[in-house]
Every structure is written in C-alpha cells, then in structure tokens.
Wavefront OBJ file of the C-alpha trace (Angstrom):
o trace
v 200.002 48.807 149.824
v 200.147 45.303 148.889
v 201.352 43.067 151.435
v 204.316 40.654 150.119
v 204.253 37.217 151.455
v 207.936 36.050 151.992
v 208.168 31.742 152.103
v 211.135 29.934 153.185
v 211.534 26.382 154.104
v 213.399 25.961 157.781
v 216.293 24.165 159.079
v 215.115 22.292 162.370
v 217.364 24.012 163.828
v 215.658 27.249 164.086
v 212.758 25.265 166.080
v 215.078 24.292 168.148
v 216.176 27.616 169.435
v 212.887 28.709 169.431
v 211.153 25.447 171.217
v 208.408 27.799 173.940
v 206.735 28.734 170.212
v 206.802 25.664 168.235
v 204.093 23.877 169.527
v 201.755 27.188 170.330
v 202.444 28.948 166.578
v 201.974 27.298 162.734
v 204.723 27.042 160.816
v 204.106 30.135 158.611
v 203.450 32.165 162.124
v 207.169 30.734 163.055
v 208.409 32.201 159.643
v 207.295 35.443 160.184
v 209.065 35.267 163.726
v 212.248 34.309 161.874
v 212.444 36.541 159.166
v 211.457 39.457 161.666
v 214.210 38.503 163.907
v 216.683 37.568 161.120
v 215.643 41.603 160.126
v 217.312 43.029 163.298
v 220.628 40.926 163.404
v 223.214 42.678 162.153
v 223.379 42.054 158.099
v 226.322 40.050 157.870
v 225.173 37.537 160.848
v 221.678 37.262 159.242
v 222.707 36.602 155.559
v 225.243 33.701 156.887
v 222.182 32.506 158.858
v 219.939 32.581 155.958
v 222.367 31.200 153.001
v 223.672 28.208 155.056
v 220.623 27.207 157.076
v 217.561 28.703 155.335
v 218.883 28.034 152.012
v 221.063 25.072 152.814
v 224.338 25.785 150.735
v 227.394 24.505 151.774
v 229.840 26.537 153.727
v 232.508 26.707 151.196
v 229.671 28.314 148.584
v 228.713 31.273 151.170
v 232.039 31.956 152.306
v 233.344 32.207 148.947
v 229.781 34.279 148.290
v 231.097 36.564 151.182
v 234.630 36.455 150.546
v 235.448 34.979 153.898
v 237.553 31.297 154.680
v 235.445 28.694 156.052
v 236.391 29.029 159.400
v 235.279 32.646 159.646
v 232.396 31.843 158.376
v 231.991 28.871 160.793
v 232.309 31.781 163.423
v 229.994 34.408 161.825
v 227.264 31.607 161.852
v 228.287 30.617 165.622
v 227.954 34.026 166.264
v 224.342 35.121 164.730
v 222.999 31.643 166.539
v 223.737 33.743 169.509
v 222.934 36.294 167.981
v 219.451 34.755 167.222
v 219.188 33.451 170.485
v 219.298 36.662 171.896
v 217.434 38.574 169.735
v 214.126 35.600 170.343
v 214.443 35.981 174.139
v 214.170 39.703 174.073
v 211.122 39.293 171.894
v 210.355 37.003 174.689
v 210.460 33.922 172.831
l 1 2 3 4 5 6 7 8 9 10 11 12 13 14 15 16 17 18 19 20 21 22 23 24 25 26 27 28 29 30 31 32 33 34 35 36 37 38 39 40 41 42 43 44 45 46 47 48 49 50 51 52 53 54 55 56 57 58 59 60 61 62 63 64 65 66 67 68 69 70 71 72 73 74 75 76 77 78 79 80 81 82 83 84 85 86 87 88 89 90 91 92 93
C-alpha cells in the first residue's frame, strides 16, 4: 500500500499543550502526533479542533458548518482541548 502523507500547518497552540515534545520531535513528527491523537477524539470534538485551529476559520463559519450557535461551539472546542489534553498524556506526552 502506498503510504499517504497528510500536511497541515499548526496553531501554536497545539505546541503548547504538547510542550515535553516540542523541542525533542520536528515539526512533521509533531503532526503525525496530532493527527493521530485528533484520530481518537471523539469526531465532533476533533473536527471543531481541526476547522477552527488547524484550518483557522472563524467560529461563526464552523458553527454554521456544524449547525451549532457560537457558544456551543465555543464549548465543543473547550471541550476537545481537554479532550486533547488528555488523550497526549495517556500517550504519555
């Protein structure tokens, strides 16, 4: 099989929760952490994630794009940073 190489560009503030790897890892070795543990969040915590900080649209585009108001999506992306937080530090990141 061919192996697919998946790019993004990161918000700073995915170094920032994961700080112990930034200066041991490159920055495509971070990306593959991210998108592996964006990959076991739950899907609607992990496509917030990715549209408004991966991505960087505004909030009003991906909660319209989900079909949520603002302020639940303000909480679904509160939520997955937790989410993400949690997820790194059993991977123990």
């Amino acid at each position: 099989k061919k192996r697919r190489e998946v790019t993004a560009e990161l918000d700073s503030e995915f170094y920032e929760m994961l700080p112990d790897i930034r200066n041991e890892k490159e920055e495509h070795e971070i990306r593959d952490v991210v998108i592996s543990i964006l990959a076991r969040m739950p899907t609607q915590m992990a496509r917030a994630l990715r549209l408004h900080i991966i991505e960087r649209r505004p909030q009003e585009e991906v909660a319209a794009m989900e079909g949520v108001s603002v302020g639940a999506l303000k909480t679904r992306i509160h939520r997955a940073k937790k989410e993400f937080k949690v997820i790194a530090e059993s991977l123990g990141l």
